[in-house]
Structures are given as C-alpha cells and as structure tokens.
Backbone as CSV, one residue per row, in Angstrom:
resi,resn,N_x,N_y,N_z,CA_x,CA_y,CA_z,C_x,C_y,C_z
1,UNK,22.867,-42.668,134.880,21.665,-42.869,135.671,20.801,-43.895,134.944
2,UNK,20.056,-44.814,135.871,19.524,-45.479,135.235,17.559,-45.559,135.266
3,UNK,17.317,-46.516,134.269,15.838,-46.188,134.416,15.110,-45.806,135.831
4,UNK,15.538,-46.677,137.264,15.149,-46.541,138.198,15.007,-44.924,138.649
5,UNK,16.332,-44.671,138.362,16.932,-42.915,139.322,15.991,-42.229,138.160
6,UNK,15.578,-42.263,136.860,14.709,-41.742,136.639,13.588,-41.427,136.674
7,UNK,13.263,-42.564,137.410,11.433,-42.567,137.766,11.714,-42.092,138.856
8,UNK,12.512,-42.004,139.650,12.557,-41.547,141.416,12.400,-39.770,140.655
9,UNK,13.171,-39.408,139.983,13.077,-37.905,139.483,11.721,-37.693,138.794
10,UNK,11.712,-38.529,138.228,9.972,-38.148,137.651,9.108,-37.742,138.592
11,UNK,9.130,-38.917,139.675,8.152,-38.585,140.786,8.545,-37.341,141.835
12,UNK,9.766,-37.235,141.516,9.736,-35.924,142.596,9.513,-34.789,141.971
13,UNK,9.877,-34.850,140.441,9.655,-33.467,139.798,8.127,-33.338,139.384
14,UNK,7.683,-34.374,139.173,6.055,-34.152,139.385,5.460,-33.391,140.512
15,UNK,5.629,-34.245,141.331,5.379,-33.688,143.149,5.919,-32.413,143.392
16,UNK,6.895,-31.860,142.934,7.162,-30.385,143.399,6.445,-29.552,142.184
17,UNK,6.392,-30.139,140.823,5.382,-29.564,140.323,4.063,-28.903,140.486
18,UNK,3.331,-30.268,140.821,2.198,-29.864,141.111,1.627,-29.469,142.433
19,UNK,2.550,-29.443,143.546,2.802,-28.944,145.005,2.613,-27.284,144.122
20,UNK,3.914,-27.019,143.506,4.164,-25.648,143.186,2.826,-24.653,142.496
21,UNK,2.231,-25.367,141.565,1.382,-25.602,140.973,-0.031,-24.904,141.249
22,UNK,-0.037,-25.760,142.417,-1.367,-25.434,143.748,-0.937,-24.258,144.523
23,UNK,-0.072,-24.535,145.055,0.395,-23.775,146.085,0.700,-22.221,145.887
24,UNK,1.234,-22.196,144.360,0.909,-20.583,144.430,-0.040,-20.095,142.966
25,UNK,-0.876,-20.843,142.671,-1.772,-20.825,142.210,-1.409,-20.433,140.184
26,UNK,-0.589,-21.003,139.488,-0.059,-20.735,139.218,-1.159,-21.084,137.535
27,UNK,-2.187,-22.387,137.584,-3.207,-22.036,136.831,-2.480,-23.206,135.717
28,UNK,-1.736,-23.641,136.062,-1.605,-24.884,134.878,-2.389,-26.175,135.224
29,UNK,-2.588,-27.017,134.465,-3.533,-28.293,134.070,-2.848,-29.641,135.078
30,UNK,-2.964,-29.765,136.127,-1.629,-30.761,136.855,-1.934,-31.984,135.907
31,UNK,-2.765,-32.597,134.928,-2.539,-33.946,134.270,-1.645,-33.615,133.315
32,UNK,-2.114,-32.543,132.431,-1.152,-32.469,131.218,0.134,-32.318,132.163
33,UNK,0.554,-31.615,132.877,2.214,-31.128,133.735,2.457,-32.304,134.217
34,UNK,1.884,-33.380,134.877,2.398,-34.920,135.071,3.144,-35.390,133.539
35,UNK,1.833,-35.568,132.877,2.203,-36.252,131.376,3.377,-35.666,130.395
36,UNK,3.483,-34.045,130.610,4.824,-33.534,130.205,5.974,-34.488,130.986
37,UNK,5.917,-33.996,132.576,7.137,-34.344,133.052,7.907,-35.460,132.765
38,UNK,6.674,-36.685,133.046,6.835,-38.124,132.069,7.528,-38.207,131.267
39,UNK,6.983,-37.559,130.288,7.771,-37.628,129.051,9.226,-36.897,129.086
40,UNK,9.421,-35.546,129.023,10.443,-35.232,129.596,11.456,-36.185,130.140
41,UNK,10.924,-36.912,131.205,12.064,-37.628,132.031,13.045,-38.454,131.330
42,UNK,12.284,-38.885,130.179,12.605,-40.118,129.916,13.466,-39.803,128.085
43,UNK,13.113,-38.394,127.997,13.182,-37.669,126.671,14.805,-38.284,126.210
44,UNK,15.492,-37.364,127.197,17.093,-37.190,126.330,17.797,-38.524,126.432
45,UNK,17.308,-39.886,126.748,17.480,-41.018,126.851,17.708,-41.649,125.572
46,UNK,16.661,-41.239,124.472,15.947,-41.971,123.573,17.405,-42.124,122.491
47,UNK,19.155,-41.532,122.869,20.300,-41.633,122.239,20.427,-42.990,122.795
48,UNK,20.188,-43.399,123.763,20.851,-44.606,124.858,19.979,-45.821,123.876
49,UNK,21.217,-46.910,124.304,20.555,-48.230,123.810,19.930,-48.766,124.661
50,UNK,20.430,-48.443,125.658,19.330,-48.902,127.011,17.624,-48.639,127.020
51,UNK,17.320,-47.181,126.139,16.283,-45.976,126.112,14.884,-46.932,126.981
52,UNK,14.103,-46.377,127.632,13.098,-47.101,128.249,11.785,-47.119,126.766
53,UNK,12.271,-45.761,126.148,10.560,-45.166,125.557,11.363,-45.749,123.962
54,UNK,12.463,-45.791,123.488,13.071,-46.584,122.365,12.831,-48.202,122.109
55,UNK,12.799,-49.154,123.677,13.023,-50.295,123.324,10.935,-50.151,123.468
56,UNK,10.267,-49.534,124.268,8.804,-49.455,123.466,8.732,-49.583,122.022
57,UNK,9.261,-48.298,121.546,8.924,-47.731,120.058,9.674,-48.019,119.034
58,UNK,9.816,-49.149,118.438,10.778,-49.449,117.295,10.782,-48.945,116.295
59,UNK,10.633,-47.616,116.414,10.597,-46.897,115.397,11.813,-45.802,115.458
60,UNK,11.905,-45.360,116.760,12.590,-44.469,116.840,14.208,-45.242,116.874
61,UNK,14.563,-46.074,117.184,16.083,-46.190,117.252,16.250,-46.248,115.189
62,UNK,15.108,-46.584,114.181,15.820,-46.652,113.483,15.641,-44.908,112.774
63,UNK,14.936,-44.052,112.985,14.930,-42.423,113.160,16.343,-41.775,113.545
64,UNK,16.429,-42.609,114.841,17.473,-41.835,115.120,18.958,-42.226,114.464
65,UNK,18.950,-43.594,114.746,20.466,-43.981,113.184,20.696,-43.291,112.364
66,UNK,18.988,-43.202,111.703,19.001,-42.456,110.274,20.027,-40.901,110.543
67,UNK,19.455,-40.254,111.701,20.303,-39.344,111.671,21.760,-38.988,112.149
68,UNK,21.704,-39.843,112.947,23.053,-40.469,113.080,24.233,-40.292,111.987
69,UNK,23.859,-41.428,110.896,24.295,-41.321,109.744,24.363,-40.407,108.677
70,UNK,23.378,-40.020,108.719,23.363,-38.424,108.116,24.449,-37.326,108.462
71,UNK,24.362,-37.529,109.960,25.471,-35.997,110.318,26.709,-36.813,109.860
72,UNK,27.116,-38.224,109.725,28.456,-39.144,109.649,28.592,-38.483,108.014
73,UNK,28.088,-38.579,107.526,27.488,-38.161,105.788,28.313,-36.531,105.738
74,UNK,27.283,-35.789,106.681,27.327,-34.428,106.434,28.524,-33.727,106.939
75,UNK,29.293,-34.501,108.319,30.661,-34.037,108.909,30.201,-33.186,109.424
76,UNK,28.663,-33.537,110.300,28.532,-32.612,111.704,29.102,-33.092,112.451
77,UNK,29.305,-32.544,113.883,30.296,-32.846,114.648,29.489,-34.164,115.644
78,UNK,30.054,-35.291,115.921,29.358,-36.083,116.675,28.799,-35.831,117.935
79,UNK,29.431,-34.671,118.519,29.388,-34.235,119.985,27.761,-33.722,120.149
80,UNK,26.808,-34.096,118.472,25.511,-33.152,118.762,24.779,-34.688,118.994
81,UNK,25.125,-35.795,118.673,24.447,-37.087,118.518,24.986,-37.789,118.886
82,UNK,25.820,-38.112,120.113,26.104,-39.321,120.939,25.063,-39.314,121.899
83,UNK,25.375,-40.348,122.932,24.480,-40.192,123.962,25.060,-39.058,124.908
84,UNK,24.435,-38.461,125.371,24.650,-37.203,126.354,25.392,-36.093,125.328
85,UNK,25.057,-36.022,124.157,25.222,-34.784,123.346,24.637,-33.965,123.001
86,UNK,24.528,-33.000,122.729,24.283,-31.565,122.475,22.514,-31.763,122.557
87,UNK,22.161,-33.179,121.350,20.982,-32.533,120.405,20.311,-33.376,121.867
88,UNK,20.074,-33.754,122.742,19.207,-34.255,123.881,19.728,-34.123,125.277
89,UNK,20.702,-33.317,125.174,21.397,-33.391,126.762,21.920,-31.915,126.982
90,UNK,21.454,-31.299,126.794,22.007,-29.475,127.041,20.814,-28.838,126.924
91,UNK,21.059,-27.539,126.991,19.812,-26.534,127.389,19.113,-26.369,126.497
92,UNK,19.758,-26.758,125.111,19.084,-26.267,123.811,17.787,-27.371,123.617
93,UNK,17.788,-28.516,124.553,16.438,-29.440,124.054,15.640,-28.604,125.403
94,UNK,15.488,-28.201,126.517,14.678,-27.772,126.836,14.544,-26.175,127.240
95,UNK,15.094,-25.701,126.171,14.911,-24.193,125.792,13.903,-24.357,124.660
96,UNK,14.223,-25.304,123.971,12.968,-25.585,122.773,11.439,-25.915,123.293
97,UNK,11.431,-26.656,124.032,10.398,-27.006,124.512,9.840,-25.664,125.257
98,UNK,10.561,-25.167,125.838,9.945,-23.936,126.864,9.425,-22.664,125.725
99,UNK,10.182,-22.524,124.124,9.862,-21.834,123.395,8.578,-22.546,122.642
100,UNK,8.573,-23.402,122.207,7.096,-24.240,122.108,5.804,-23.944,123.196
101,UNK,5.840,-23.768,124.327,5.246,-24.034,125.328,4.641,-22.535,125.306
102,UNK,5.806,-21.284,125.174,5.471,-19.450,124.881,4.832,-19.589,123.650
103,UNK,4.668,-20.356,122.718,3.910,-20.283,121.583,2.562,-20.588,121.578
104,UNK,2.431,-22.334,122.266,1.159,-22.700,121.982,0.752,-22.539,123.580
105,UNK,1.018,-22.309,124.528,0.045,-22.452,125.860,0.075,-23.595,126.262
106,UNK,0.824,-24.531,125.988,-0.223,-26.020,126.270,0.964,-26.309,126.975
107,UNK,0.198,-26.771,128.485,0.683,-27.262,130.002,1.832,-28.506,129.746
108,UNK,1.347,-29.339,128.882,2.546,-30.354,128.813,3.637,-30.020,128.406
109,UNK,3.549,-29.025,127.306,4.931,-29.003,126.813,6.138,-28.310,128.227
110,UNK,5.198,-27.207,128.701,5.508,-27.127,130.637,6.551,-27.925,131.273
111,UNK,5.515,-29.081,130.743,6.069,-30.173,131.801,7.080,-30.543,131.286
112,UNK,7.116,-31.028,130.094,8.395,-31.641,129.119,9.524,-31.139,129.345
113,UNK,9.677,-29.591,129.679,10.752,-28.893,129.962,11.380,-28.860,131.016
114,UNK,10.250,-29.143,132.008,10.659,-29.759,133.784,11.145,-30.902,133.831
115,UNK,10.600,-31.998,132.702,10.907,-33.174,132.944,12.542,-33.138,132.989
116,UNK,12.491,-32.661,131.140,14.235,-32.692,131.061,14.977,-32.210,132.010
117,UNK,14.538,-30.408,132.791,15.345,-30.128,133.598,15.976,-31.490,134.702
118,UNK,14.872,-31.840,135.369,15.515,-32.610,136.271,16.238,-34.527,135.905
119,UNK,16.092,-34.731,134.263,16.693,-35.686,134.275,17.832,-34.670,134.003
120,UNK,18.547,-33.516,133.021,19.833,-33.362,133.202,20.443,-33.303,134.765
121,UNK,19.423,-32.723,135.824,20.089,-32.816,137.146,20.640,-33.538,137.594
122,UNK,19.853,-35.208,137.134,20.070,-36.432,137.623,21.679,-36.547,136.889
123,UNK,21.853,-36.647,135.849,22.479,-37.065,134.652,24.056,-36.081,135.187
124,UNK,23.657,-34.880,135.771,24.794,-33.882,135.616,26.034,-34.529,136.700
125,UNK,25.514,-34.943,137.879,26.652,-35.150,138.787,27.299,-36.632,138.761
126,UNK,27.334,-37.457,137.574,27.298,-38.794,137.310,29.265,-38.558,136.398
127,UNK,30.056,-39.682,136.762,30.920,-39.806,136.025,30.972,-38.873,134.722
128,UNK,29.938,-39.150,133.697,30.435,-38.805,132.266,29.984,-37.118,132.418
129,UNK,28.974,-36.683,133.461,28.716,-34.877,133.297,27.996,-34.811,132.505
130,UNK,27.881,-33.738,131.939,26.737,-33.125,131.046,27.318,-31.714,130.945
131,UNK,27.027,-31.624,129.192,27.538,-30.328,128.395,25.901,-29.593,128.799
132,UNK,25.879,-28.990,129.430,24.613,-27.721,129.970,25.006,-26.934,128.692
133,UNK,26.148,-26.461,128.377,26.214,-24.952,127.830,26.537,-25.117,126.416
134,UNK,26.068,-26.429,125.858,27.054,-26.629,124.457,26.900,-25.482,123.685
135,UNK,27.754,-24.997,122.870,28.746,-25.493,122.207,29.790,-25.430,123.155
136,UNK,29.823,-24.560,123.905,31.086,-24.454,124.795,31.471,-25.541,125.291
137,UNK,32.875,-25.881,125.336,33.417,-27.418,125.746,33.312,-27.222,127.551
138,UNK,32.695,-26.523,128.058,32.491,-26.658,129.899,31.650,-28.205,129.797
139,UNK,32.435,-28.895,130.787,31.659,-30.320,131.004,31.867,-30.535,132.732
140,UNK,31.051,-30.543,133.540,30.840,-30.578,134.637,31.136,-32.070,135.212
141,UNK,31.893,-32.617,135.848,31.967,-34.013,136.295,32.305,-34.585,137.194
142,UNK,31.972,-35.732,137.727,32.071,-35.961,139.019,33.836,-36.359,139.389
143,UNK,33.913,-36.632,140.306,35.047,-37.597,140.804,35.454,-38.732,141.181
C-alpha cells in the first residue's frame, strides 16, 4: 500500500472515529484521536524506504539501521525487523499502544492504536499479507 491508500485510511479511520466518538458518547478528545490516528497511520511504515514520516525525520532511518544491525549482531531473528515484521506490523505494536493508553488515559495514544489497526487492514489483503499473530508463522495473503 502506498502513501496515497494510507491517507484514504487515515481519513476514514478518523471519520468513523470521531462519528463513533460522538455518537455514542464515548468522552474522548476528537483532536488528540485525529492526531493519534495520524500518526498511527503512518507508524509501521517507518521499516519502509519509501516511509512518508522517515524521509521527514532523518533521524530515524539512521535509529532504525542502528537496530537493524544490532539484532544482525545479536542473531535475532530478522522476521522482527524487515519491513512488514513482527516489531511494526502485528498486534504486538498496537497492543502496546492500547497498554500505554490503560496506563496513562491520554486520547492519542487511542488513536495511535486505531491508526495502526486500520493501516494493518490496508496492508493485510495486499500480495506480501501481514503476520497479525507473530510469532506464529500464519501469514494471510492475497492472490
């Protein structure tokens, strides 16, 4: 998926957000839950060389090398740090966020967790799939 199909998901997962939001009164902040989702959307990207919020921040592609190289070092398994691996593309990045979010209260992190949900949605029915359940080798993929 590309930057485009992600902003189309941003905007819809915003919009059913804050539809949801209102509608059953549910008492979260709709700016911070925009500004989560945002971010979110664009989160499990930041492996991609393409990344929208990476070629911003030149900081992070060399962060993330660093660790890159590290697990190459340590003989973790690569499957946690490619693009669409474990450490940004499965449940465990926005199970974190949703456990962050039961800690501190704060609406964005909310959102962050919505965001990701619906870029893995985007991401899931695409040629390469998406490991939802890592560690387990289930990989969901198109045809």
């Amino acid at each position: 998926m590309n930057k485009f199909g992600h902003t189309i998901g941003l905007v819809a997962v915003a919009g059913l957000t804050i539809y949801a939001n209102n509608k059953l009164g549910l008492g979260f902040n709709n700016l911070y839950l925009v500004i989560g989702v945002s971010i979110g959307s664009y989160l499990p990207d930041l492996d991609a060389e393409y990344s929208f919020i990476r070629a911003k921040i030149p900081l992070i592609p060399f962060i993330y090398s660093s660790i890159q190289e590290t697990a190459k070092v340590s003989k973790v398994s690569n499957d946690i740090f490619k693009h669409r691996g474990a450490l940004l593309h499965s449940w465990i990045t926005a199970a974190l966020f949703a456990i962050l979010w039961l800690y501190t209260g704060f609406d964005a992190l909310f959102g962050v967790m919505l965001g990701i949900l619906g870029h893995h949605a985007l991401d899931a029915p695409s040629k390469k799939g998406l490991r939802w359940f890592y560690p387990l080798k289930i990989r969901k993929k198109s045809k």
